[in-house]
RODRENMI-402653 format. One record per residue (C-alpha): x, y, z. Coordinates in steps of 0.02 Angstrom, whole numbers. Example, Ala and Ser with C-alpha at 12.3 -4.5 7.8 and 13.67 -1.06 7.14 Angstrom:
REM RODRENMI-402653
<mimi east="615" north="-225" up="390"/>
<mimi east="684" north="-53" up="357"/>
This chain:
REM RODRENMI-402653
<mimi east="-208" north="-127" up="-584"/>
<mimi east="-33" north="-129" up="-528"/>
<mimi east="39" north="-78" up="-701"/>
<mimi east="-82" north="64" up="-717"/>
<mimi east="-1" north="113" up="-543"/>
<mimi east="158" north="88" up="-590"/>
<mimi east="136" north="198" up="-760"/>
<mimi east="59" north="349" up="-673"/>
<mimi east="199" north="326" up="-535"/>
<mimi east="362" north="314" up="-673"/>
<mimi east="282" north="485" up="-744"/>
<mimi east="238" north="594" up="-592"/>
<mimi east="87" north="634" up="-680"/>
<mimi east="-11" north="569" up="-823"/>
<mimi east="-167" north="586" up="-945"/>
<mimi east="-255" north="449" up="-967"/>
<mimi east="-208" north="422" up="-1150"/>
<mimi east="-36" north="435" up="-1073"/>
<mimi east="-61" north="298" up="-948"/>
<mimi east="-147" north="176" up="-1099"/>
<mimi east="1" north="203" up="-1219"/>
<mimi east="124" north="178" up="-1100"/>
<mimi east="34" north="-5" up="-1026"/>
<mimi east="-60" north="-44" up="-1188"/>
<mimi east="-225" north="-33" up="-1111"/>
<mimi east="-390" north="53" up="-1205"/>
<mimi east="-431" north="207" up="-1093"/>
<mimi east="-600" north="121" up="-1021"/>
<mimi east="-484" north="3" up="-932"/>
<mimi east="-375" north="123" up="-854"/>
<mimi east="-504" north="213" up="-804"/>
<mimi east="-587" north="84" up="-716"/>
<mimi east="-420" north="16" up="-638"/>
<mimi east="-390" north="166" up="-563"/>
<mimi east="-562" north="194" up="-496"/>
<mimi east="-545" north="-8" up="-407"/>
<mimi east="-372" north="47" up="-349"/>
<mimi east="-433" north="202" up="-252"/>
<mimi east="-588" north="113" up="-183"/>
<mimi east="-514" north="-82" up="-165"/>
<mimi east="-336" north="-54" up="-107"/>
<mimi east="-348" north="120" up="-33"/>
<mimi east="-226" north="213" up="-162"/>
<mimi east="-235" north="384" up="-141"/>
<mimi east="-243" north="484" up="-336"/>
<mimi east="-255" north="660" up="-375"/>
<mimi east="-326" north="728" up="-532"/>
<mimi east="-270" north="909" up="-597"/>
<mimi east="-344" north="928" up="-769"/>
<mimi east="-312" north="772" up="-854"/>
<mimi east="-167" north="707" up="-774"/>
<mimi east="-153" north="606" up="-641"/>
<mimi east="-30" north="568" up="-487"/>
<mimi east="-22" north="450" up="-351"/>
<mimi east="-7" north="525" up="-191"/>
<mimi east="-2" north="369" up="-74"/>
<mimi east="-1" north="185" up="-115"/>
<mimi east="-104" north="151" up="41"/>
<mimi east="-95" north="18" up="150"/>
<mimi east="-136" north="-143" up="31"/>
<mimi east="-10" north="-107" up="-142"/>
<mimi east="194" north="-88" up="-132"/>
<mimi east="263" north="78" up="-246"/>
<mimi east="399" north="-80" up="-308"/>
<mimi east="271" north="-198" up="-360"/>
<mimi east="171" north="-84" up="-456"/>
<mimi east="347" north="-29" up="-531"/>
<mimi east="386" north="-223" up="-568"/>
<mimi east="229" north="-264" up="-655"/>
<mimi east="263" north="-115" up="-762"/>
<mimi east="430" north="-206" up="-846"/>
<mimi east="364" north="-382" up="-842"/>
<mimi east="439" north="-431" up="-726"/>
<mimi east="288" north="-516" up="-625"/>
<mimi east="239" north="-608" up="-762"/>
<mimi east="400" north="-705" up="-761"/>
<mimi east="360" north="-765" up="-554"/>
């Protein structure tokens, strides 16, 4: 979830096949991560058209972490 985050985030906006090139996801999956990060950690996503943005991270994720999971750099914790 957090690297789909982090991808629409870097961006400002971004379509979904956008969002799956950039994390190496199929679309299905993004889809469905964004969906479980609105509902299960309260992120707050706008849709215009195909693109998305992030409008709040909520009260559950951190902007950095999503950003960190993006380069890798969770993995290596």
């Amino acid at each position: 979830m957090l690297v789909v985050l982090g991808a629409i985030d870097e961006a400002g906006e971004a379509s979904l096949v956008q969002i799956a090139v950039r994390t190496g996801l199929d679309k299905k999956t993004v889809s469905e991560l964004i969906t479980k990060a609105q509902l299960q950690a309260g992120v707050e996503i706008s849709k215009a058209g195909a693109k998305y943005a992030i409008i709040d991270f909520g009260p559950v994720l951190k902007k950095k972490g999503a950003h960190l999971s993006l380069q890798g750099a969770l993995n290596a914790l």
